[in-house]
mmCIF entry with sequence, helices, sheets and N, C-alpha, C, O atoms, coordinates in Angstrom:
data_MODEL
# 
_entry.id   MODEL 
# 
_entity.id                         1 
_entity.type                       polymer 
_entity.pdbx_number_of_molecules   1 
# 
_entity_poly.entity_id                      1 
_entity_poly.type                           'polypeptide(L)' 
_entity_poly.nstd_linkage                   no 
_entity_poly.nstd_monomer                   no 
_entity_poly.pdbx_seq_one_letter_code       
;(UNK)(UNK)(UNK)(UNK)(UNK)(UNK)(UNK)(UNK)(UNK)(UNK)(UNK)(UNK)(UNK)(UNK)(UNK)(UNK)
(UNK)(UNK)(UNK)(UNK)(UNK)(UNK)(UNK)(UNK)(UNK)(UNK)(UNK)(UNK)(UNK)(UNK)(UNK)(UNK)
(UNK)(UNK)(UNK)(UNK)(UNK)(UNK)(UNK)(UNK)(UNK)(UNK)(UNK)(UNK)(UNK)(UNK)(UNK)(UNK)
(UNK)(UNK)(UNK)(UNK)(UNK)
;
_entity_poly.pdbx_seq_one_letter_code_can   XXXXXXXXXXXXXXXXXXXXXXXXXXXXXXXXXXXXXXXXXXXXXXXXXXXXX 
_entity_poly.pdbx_strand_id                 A 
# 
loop_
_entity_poly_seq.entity_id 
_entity_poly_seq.num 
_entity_poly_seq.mon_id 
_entity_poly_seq.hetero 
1 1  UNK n 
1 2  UNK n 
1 3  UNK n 
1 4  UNK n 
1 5  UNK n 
1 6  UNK n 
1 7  UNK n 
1 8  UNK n 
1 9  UNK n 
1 10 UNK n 
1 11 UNK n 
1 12 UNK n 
1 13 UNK n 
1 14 UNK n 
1 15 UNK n 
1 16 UNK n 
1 17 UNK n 
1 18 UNK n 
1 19 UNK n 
1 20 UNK n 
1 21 UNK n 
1 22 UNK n 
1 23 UNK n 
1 24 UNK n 
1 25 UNK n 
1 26 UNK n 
1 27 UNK n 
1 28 UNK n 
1 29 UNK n 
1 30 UNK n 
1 31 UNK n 
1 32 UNK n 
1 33 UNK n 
1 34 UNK n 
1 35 UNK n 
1 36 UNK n 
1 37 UNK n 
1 38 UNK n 
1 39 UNK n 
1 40 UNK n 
1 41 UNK n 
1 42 UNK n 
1 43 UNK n 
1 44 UNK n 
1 45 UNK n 
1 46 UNK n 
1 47 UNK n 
1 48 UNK n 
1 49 UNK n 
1 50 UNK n 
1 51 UNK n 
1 52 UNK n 
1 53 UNK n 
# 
_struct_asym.id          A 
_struct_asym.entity_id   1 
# 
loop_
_struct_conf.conf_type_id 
_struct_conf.id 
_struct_conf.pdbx_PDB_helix_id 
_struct_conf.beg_label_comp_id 
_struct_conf.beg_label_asym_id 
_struct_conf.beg_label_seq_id 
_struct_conf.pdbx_beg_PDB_ins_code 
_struct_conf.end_label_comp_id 
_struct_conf.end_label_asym_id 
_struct_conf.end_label_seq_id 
_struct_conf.pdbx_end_PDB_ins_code 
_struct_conf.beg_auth_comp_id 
_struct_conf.beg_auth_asym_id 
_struct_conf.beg_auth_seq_id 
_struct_conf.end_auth_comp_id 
_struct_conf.end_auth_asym_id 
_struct_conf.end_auth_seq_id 
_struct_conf.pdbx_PDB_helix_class 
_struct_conf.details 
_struct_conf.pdbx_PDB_helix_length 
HELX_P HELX_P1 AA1 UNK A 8  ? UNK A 17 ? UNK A 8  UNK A 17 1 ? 10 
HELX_P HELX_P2 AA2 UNK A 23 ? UNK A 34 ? UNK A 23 UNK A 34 1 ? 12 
HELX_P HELX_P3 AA3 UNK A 36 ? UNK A 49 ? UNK A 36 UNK A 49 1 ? 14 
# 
_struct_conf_type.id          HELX_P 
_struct_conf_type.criteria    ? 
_struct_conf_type.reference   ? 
# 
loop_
_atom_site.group_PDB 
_atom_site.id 
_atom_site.type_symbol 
_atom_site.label_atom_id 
_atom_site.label_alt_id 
_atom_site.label_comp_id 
_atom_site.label_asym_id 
_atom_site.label_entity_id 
_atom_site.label_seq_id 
_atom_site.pdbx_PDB_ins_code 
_atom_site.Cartn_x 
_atom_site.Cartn_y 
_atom_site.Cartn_z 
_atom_site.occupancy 
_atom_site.B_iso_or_equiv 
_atom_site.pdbx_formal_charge 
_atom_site.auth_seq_id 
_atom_site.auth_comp_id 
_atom_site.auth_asym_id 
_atom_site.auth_atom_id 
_atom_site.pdbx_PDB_model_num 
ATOM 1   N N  . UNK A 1 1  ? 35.902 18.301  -82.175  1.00 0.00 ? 1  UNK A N  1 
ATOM 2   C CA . UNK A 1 1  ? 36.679 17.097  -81.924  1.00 0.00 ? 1  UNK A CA 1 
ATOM 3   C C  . UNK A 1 1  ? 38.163 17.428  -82.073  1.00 0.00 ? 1  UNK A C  1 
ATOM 4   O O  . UNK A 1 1  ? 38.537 18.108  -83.029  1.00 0.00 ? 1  UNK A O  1 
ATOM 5   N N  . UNK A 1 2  ? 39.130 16.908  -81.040  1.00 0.00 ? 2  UNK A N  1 
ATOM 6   C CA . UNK A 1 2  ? 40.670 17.299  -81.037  1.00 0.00 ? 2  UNK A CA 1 
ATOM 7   C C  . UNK A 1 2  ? 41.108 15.910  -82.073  1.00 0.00 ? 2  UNK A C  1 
ATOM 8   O O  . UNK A 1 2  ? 40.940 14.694  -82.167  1.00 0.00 ? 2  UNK A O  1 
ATOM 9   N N  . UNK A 1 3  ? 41.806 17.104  -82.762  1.00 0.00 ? 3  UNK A N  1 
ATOM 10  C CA . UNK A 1 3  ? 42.569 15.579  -83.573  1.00 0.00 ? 3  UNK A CA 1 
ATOM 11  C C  . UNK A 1 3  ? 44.004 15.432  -83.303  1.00 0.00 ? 3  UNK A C  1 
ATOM 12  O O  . UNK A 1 3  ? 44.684 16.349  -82.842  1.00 0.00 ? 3  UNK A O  1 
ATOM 13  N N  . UNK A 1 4  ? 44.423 14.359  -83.573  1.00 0.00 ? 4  UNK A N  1 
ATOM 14  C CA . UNK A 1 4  ? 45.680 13.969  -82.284  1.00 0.00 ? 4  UNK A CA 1 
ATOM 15  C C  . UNK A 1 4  ? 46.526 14.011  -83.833  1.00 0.00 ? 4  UNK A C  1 
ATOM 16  O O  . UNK A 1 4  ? 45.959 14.124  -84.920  1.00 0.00 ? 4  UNK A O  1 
ATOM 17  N N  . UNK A 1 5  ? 48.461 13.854  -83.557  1.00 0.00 ? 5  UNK A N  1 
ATOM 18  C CA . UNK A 1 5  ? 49.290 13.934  -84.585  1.00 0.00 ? 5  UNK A CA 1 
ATOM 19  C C  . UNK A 1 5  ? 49.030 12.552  -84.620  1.00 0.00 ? 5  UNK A C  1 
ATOM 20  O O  . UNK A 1 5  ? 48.760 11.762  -83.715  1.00 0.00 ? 5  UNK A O  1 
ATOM 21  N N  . UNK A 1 6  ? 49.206 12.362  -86.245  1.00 0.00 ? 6  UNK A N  1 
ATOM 22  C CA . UNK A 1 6  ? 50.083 10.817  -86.463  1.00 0.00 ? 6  UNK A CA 1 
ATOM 23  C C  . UNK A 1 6  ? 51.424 10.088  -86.364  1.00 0.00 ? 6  UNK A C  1 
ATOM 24  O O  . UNK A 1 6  ? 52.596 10.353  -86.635  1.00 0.00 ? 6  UNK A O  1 
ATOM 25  N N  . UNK A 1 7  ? 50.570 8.794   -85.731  1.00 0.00 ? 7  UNK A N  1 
ATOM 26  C CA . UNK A 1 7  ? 51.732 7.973   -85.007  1.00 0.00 ? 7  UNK A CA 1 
ATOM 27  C C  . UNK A 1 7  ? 52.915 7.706   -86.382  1.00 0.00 ? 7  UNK A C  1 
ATOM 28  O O  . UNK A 1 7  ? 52.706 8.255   -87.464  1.00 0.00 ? 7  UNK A O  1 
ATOM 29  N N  . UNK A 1 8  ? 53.781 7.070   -86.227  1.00 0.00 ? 8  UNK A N  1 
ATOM 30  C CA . UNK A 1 8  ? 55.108 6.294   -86.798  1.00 0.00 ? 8  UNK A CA 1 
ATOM 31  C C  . UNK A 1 8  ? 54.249 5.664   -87.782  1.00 0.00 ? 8  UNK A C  1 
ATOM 32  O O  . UNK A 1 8  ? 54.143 5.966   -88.971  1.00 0.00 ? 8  UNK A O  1 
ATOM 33  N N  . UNK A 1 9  ? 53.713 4.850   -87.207  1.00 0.00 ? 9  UNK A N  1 
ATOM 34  C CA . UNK A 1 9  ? 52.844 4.055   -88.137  1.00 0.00 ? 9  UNK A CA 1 
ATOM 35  C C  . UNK A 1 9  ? 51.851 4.196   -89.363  1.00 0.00 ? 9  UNK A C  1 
ATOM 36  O O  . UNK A 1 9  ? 51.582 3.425   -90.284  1.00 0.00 ? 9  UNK A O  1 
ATOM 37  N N  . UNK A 1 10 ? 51.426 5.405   -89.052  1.00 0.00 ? 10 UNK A N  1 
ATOM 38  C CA . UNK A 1 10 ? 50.202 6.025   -89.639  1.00 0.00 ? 10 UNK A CA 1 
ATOM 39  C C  . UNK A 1 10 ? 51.088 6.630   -90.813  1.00 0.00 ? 10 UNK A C  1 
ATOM 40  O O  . UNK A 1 10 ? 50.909 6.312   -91.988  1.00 0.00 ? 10 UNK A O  1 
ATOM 41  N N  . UNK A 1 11 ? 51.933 7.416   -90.446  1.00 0.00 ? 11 UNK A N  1 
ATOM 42  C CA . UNK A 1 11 ? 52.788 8.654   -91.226  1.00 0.00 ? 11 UNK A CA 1 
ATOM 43  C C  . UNK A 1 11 ? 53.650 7.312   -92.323  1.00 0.00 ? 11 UNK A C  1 
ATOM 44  O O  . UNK A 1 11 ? 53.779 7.576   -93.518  1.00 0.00 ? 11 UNK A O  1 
ATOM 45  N N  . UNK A 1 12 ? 54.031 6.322   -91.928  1.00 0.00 ? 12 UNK A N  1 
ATOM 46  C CA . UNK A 1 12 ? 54.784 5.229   -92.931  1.00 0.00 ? 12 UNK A CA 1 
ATOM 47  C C  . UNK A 1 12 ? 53.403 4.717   -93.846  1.00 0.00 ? 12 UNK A C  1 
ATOM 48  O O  . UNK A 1 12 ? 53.444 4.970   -95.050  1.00 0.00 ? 12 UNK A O  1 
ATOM 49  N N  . UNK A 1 13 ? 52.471 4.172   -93.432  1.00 0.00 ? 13 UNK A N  1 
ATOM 50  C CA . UNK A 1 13 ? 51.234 4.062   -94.225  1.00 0.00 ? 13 UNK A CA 1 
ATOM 51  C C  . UNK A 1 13 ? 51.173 5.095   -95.268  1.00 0.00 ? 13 UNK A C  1 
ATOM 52  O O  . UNK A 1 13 ? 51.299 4.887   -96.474  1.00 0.00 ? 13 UNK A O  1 
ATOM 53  N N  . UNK A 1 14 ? 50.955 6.302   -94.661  1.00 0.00 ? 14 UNK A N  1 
ATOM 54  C CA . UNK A 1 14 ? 51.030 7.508   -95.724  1.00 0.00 ? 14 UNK A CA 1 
ATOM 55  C C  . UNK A 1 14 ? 51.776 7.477   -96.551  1.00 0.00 ? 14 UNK A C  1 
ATOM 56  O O  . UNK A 1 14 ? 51.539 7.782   -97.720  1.00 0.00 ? 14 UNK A O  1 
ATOM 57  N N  . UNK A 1 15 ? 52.975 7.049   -96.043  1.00 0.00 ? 15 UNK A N  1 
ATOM 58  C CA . UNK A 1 15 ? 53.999 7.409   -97.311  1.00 0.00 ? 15 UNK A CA 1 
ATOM 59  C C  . UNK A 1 15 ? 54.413 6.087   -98.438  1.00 0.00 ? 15 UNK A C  1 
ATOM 60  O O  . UNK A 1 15 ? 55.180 6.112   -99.399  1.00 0.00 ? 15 UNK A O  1 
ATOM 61  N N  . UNK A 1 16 ? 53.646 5.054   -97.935  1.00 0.00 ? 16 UNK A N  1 
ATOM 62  C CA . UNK A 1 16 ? 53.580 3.773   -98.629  1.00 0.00 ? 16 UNK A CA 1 
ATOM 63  C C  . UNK A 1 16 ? 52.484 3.668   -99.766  1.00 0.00 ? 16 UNK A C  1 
ATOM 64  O O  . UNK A 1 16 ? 52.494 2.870   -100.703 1.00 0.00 ? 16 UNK A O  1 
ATOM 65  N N  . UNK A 1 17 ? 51.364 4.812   -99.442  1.00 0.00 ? 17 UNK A N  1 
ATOM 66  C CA . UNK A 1 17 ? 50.336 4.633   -100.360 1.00 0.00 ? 17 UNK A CA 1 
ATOM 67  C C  . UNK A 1 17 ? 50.500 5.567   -101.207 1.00 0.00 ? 17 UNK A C  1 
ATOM 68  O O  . UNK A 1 17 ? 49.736 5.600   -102.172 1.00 0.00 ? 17 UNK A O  1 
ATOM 69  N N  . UNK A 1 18 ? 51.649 6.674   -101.053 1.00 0.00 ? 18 UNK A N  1 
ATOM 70  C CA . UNK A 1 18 ? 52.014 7.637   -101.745 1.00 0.00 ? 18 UNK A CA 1 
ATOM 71  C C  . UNK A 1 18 ? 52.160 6.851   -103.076 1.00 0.00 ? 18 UNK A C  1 
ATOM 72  O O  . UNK A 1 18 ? 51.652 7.157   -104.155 1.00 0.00 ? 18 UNK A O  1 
ATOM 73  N N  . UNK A 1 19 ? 52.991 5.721   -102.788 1.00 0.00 ? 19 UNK A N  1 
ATOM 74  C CA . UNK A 1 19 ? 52.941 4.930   -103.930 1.00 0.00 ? 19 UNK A CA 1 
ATOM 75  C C  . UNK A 1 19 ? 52.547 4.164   -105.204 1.00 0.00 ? 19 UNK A C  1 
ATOM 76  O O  . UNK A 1 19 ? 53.113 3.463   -106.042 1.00 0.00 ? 19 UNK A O  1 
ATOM 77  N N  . UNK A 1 20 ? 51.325 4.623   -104.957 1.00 0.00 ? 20 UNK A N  1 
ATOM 78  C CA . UNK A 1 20 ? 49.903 3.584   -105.461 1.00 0.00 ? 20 UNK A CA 1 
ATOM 79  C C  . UNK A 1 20 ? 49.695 4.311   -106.438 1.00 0.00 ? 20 UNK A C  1 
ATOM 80  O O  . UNK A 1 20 ? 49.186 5.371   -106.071 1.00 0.00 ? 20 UNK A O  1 
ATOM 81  N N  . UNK A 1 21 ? 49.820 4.262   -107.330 1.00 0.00 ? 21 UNK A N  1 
ATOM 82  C CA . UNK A 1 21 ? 49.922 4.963   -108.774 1.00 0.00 ? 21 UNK A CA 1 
ATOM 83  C C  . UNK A 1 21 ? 48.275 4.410   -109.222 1.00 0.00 ? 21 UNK A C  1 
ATOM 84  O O  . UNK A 1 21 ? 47.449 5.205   -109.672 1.00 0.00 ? 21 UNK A O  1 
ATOM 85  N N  . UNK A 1 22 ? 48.060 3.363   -109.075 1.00 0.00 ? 22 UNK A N  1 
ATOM 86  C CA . UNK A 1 22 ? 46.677 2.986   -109.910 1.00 0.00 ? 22 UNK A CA 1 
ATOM 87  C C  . UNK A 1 22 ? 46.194 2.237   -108.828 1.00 0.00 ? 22 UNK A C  1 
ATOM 88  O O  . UNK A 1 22 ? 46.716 2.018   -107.735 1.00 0.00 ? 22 UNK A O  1 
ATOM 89  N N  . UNK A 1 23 ? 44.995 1.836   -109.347 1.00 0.00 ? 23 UNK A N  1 
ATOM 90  C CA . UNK A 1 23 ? 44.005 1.168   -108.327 1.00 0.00 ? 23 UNK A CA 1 
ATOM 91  C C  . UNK A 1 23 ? 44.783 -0.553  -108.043 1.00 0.00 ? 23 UNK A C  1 
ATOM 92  O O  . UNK A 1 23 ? 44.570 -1.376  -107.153 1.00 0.00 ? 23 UNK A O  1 
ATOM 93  N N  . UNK A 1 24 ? 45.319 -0.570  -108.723 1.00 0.00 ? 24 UNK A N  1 
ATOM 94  C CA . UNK A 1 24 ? 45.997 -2.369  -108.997 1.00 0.00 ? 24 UNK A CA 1 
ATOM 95  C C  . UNK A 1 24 ? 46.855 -2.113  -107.646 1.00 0.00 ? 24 UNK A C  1 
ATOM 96  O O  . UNK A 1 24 ? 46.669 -2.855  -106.682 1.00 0.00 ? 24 UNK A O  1 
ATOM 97  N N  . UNK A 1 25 ? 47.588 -1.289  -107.598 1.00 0.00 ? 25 UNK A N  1 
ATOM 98  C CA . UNK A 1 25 ? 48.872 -1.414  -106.388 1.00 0.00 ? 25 UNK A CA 1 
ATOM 99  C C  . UNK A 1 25 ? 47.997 -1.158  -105.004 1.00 0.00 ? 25 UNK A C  1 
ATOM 100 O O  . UNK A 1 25 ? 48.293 -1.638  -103.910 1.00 0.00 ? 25 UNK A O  1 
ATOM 101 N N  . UNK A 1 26 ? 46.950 -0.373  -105.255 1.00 0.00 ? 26 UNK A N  1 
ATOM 102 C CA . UNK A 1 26 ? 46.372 -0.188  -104.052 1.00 0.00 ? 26 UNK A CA 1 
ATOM 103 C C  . UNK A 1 26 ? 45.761 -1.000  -103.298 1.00 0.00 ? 26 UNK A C  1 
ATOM 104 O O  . UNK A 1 26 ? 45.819 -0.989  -102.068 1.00 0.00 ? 26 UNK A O  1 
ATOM 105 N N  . UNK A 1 27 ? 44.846 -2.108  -104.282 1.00 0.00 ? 27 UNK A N  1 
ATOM 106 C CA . UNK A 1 27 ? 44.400 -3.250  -104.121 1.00 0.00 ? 27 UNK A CA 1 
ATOM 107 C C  . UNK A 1 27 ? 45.300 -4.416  -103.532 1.00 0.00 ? 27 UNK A C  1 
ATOM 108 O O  . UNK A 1 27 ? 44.878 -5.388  -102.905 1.00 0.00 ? 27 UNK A O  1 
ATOM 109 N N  . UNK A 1 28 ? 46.763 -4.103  -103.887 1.00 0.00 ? 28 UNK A N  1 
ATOM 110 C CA . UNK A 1 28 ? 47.933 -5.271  -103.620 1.00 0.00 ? 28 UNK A CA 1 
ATOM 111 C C  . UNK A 1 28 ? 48.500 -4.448  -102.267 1.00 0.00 ? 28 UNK A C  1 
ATOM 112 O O  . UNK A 1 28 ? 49.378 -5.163  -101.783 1.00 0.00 ? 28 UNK A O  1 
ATOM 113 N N  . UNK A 1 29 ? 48.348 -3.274  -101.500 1.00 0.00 ? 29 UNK A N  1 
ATOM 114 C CA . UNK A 1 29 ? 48.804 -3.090  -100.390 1.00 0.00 ? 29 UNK A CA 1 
ATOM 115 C C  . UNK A 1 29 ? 47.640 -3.259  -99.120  1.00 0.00 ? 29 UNK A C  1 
ATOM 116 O O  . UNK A 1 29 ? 47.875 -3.407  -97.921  1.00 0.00 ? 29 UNK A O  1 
ATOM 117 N N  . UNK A 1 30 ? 46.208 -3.178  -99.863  1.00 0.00 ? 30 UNK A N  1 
ATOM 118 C CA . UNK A 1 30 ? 45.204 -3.212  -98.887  1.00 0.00 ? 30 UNK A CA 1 
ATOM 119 C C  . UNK A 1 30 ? 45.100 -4.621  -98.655  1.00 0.00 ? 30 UNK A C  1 
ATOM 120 O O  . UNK A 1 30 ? 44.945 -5.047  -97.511  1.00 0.00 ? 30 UNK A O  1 
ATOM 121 N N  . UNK A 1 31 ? 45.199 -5.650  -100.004 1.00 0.00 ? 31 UNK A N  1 
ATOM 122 C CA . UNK A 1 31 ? 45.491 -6.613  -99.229  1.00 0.00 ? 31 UNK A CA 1 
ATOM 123 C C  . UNK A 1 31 ? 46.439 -7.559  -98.319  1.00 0.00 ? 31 UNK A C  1 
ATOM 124 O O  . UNK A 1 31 ? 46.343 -8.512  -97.546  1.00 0.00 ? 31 UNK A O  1 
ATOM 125 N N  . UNK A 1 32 ? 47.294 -6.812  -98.818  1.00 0.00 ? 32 UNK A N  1 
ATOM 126 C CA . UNK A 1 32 ? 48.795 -7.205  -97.909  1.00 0.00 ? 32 UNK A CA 1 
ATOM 127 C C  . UNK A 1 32 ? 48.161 -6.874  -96.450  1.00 0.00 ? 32 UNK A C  1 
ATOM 128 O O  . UNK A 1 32 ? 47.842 -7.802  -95.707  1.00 0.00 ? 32 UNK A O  1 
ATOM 129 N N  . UNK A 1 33 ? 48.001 -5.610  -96.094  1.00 0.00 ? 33 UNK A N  1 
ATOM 130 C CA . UNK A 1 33 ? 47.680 -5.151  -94.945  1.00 0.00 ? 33 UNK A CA 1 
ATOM 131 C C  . UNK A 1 33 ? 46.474 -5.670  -94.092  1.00 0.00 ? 33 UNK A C  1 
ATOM 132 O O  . UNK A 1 33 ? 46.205 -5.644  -92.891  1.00 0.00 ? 33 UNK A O  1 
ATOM 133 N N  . UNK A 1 34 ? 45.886 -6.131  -95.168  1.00 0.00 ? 34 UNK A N  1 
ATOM 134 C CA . UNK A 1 34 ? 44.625 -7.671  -94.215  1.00 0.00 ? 34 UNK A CA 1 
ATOM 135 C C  . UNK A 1 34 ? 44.776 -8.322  -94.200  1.00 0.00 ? 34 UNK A C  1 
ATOM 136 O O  . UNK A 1 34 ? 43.921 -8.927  -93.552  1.00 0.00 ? 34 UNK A O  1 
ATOM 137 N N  . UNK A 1 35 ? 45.917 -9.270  -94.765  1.00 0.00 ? 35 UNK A N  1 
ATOM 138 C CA . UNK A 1 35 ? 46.228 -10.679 -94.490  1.00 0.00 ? 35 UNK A CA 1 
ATOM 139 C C  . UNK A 1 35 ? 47.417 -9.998  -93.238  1.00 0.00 ? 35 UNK A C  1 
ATOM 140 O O  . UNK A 1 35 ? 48.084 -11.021 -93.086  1.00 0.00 ? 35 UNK A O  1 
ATOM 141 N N  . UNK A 1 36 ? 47.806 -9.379  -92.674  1.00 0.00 ? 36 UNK A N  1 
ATOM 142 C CA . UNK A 1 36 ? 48.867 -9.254  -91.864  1.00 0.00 ? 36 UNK A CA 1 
ATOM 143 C C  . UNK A 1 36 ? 48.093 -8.992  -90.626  1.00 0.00 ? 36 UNK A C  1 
ATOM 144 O O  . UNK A 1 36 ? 48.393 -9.502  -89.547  1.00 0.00 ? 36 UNK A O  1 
ATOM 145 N N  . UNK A 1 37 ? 46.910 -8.041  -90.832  1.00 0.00 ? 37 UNK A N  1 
ATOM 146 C CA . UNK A 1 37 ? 45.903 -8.390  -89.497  1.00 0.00 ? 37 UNK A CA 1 
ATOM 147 C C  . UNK A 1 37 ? 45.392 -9.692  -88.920  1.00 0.00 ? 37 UNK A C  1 
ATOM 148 O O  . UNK A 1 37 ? 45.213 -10.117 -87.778  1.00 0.00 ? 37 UNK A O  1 
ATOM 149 N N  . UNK A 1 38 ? 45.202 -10.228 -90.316  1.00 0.00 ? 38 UNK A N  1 
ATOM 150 C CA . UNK A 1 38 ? 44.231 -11.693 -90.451  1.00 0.00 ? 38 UNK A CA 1 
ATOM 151 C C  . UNK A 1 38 ? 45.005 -12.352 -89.171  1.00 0.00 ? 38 UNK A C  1 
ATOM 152 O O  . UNK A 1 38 ? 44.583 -12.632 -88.049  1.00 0.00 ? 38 UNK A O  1 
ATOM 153 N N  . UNK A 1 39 ? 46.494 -12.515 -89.853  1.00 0.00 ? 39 UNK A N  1 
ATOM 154 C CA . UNK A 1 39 ? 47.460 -13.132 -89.056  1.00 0.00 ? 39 UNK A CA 1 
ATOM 155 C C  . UNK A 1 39 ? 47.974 -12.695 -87.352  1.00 0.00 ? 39 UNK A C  1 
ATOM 156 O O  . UNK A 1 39 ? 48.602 -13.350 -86.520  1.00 0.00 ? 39 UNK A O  1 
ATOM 157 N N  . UNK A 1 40 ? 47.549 -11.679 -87.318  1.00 0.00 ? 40 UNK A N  1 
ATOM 158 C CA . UNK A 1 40 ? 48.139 -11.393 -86.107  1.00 0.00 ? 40 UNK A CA 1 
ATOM 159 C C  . UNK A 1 40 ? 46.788 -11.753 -85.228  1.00 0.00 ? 40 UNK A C  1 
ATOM 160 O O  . UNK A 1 40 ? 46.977 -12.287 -84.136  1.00 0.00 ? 40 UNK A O  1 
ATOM 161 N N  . UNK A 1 41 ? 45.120 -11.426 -85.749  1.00 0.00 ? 41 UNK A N  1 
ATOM 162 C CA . UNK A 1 41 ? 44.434 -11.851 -84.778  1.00 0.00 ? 41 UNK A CA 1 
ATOM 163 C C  . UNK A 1 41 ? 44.354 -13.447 -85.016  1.00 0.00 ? 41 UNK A C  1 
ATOM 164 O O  . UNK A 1 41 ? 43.521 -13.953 -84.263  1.00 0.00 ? 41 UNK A O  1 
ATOM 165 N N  . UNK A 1 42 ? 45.009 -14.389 -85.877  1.00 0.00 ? 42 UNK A N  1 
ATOM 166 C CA . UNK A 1 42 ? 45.026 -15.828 -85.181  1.00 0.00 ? 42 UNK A CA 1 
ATOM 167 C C  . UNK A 1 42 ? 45.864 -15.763 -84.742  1.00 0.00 ? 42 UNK A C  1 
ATOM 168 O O  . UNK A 1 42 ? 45.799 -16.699 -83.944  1.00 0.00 ? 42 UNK A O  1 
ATOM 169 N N  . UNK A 1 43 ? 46.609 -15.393 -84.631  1.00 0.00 ? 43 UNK A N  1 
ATOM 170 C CA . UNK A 1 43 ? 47.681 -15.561 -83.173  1.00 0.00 ? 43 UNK A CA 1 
ATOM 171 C C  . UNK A 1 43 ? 47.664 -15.247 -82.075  1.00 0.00 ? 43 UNK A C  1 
ATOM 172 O O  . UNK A 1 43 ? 48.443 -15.606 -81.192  1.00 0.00 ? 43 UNK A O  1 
ATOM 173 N N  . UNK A 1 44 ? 46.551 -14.364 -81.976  1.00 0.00 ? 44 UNK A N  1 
ATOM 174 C CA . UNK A 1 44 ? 46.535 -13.844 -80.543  1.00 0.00 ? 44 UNK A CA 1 
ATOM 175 C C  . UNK A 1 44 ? 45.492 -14.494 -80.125  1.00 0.00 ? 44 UNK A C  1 
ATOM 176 O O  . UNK A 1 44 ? 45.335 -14.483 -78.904  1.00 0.00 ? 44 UNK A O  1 
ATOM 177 N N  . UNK A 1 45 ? 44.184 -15.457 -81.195  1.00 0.00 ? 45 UNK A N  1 
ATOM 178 C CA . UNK A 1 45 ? 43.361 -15.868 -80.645  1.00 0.00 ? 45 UNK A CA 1 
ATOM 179 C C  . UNK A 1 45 ? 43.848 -17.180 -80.384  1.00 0.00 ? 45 UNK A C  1 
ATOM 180 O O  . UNK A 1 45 ? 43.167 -17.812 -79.577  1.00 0.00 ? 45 UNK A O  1 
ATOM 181 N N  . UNK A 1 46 ? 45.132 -17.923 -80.987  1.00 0.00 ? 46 UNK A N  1 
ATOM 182 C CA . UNK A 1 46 ? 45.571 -19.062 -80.393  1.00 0.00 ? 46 UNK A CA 1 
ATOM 183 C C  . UNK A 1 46 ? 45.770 -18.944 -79.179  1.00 0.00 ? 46 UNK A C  1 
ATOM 184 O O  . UNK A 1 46 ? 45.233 -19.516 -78.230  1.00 0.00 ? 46 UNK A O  1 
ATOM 185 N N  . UNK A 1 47 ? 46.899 -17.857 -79.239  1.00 0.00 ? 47 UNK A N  1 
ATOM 186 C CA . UNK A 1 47 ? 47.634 -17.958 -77.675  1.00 0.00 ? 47 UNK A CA 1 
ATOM 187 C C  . UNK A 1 47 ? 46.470 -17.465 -76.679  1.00 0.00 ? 47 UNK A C  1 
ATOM 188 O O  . UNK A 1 47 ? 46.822 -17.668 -75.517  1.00 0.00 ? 47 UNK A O  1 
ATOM 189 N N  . UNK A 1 48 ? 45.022 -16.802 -76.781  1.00 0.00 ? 48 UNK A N  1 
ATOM 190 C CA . UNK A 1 48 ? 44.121 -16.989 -76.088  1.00 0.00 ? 48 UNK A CA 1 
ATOM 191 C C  . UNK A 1 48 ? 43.669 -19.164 -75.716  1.00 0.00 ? 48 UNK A C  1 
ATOM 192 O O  . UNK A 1 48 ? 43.856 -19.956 -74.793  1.00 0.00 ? 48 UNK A O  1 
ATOM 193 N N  . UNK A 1 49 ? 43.303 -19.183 -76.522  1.00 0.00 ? 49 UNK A N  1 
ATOM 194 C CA . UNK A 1 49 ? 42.802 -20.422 -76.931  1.00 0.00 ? 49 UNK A CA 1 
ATOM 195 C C  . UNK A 1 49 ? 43.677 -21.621 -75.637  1.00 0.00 ? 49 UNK A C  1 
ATOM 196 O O  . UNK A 1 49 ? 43.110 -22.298 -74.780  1.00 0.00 ? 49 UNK A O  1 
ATOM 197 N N  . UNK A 1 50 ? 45.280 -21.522 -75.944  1.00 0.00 ? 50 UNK A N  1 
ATOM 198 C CA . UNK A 1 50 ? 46.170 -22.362 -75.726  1.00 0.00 ? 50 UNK A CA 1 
ATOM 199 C C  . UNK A 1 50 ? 46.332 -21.781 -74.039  1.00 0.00 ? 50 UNK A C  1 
ATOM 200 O O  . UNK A 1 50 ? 46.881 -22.618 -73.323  1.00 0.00 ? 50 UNK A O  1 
ATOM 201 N N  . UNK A 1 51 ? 45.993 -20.673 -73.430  1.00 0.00 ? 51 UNK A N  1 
ATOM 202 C CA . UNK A 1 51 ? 45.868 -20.008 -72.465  1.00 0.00 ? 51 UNK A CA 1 
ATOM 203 C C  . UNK A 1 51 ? 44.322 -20.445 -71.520  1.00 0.00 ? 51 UNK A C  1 
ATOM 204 O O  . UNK A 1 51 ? 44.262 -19.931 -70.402  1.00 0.00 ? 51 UNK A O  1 
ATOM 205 N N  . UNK A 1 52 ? 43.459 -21.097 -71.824  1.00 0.00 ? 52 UNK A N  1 
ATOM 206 C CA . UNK A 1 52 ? 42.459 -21.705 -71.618  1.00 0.00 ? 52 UNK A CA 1 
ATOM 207 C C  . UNK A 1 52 ? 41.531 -20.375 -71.084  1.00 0.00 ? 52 UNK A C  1 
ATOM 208 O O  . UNK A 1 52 ? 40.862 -20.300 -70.053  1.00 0.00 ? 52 UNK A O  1 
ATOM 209 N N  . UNK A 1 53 ? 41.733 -19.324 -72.182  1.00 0.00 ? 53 UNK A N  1 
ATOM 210 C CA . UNK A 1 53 ? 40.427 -17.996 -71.852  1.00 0.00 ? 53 UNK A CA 1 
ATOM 211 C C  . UNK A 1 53 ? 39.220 -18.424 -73.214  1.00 0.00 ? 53 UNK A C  1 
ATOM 212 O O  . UNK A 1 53 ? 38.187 -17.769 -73.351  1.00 0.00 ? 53 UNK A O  1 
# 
């Protein structure tokens, strides 16, 4: 399997969890990072919704 470089995104993740000293901070960025998905797929399922798909 070819493994591809990491994006911008990926490589800032990395260096954000560099941070995580204990399981407590890790827990407070994983959930940051699912409520920010949470949010972006209701928004995209509104503007589906409000789009009549």
């Amino acid at each position: 399997m070819k493994s591809e470089p990491l994006n911008p995104v990926q490589l800032y993740l990395l260096k954000m969890f560099s941070y995580a000293k204990d399981e407590r901070a890790l827990e407070e960025i994983r959930k940051s990072l699912t409520a920010y998905f949470a949010q972006r797929v209701e928004r995209d399922m509104d503007k589906l919704w409000d789009e009549g798909l």
